[in-house]
C-alpha angles and dihedrals in degrees: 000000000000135000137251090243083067106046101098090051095042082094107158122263078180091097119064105206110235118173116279132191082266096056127087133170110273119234092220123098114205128199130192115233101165129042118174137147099260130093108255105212112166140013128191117188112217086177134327087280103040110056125145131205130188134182122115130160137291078270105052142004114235134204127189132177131226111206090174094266114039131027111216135172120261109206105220099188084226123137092217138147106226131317120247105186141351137210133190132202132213088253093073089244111125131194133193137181141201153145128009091002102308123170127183134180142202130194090192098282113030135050129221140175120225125183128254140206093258153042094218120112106264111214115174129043136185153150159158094236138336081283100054112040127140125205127187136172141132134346076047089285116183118175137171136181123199090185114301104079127289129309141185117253117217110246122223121244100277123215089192094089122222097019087163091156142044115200116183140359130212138172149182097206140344094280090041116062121140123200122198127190152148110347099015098298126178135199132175124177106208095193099286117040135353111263123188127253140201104213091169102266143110107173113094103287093221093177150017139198140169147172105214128330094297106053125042126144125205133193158186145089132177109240089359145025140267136176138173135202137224116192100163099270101038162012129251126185113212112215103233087156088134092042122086124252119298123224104163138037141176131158130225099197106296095356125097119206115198131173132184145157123328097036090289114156118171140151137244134209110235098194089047100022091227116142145184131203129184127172136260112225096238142115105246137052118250120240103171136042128164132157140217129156100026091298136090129221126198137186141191151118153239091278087178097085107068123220094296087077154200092184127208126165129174136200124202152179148229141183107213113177114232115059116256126241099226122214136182 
């Protein structure tokens, strides 16, 4: 059976992916520039040419920066089980968090690890500066830290049964940050206190994503897909039945980039919520994406080997043809 610590990267390869009414060629052509023995869960672009990137293994966190060219390993000095997700702020400062509640803190050259006010694996960070971040992960952990180290948030009373993880945090501004997690759930703190919210799904939200109030994006799903769509007044759930499961998200204007298990990668409308997927030829599932410089990168791993290994974690790019408007 497996634990709760793998349940976001449990993501089925149950499922081969064959083309669908709903798929379509993608007209982006990826490339693979790092292969290592690590799992890759997360990458934030700073720039084209300042991107980080952190996974690892059970036994130690990674971390690796893309300077558009070259990937090479950051040593970070920091005794940690593997990294989950990282942020970065317009500062030039960065966090990241991980298993077994890592934290760990840059200030734009050196790395450092703090404590935090759990043992769970945190999963998802972000902020609007060092003095405004939010973590979340299981044990239906949500933490935030307005400059004086990390502490727990009260949760509402949730009609949504059995929430046990968070897995990522978003938000738009300091009083607008949305949570998502296991069943579909939903969380927005409006500047005072965390409130619950239907977006119209019921499959496991592993990531979010936005561009400003009015449009954020959020998905995931197990065997098969699910996304939902903010566009300032509502909800809208997007039917990916016949896609595979999403991990990772990010939006480039009206275009939503999306990446999942089995090497899938696709778009959605925003506007129209249709959406396209097609499948890298390559031997993990994605679980991050992000652009910047008229190119996306994408990282992930072979989730289907538990934590006893073997590991294997892939990055990737990808040309797309209108520059993004990157936002963190």
């Amino acid at each position: 059976m497996l634990s709760w610590r793998w349940i976001p990267l449990s993501l089925a390869l149950l499922l081969a992916l064959t083309s669908c009414s709903s798929s379509q060629e993608a007209e982006t052509e990826w490339s693979t520039i790092h292969t290592s023995t690590d799992w890759w869960m997360s990458v934030y672009a700073r720039s084209a040419t300042e991107q980080w990137i952190v996974g690892g293994t059970p036994d130690g966190g990674r971390i690796l920066r893309y300077d558009g060219v070259a990937v090479t390993e950051v040593d970070h000095g920091a005794a940690v089980a593997r990294l989950n997700w990282v942020h970065g702020f317009d500062s030039g400062e960065l966090i990241a968090v991980g298993t077994d509640g890592a934290v760990l803190r840059s200030d734009g050259t050196a790395w450092s690890s703090e404590p935090a006010p759990t043992d769970q694996d945190l999963w998802g960070v972000w902020g609007t500066s060092t003095t405004d971040v939010w973590a979340v992960g299981g044990d239906a952990t949500v933490l935030h830290d307005t400059g004086n180290g990390f502490e727990p948030v009260p949760l509402p009373d949730m009609e949504r049964p059995g929430v046990r993880i968070f897995f990522k945090v978003w938000g738009s501004s300091a009083n607008d940050v949305y949570i998502v997690g296991q069943g579909g759930a939903v969380l927005r703190w409006n500047g005072s206190a965390l409130e619950e919210l239907d977006v119209g799904v019921s499959e496991d939200l592993i990531g979010i994503w936005g561009t400003g109030p009015d449009r954020i994006v959020t998905v995931g799903g197990r065997r098969n897909g699910a996304a939902a769509l903010w566009d300032g007044s509502a909800w809208r759930a997007v039917d990916l039945t016949e896609f595979p499961g999403l991990n990772g998200v990010w939006l480039d204007s009206d275009v939503v980039h999306i990446v999942g298990n089995d090497g899938t990668v696709g778009e959605i409308d925003f506007p129209t919520g249709e959406a396209s997927i097609t499948s890298i030829d390559i031997p993990v599932s994605l679980h991050s994406v992000t652009g910047a410089g008229g190119a996306l990168t994408a990282v992930g791993g072979d989730f289907s080997t538990g934590d006893q290994g073997p590991f294997l974690g892939q990055v990737v790019t990808g040309a797309f043809p209108e520059e993004p408007a990157l936002t963190r």
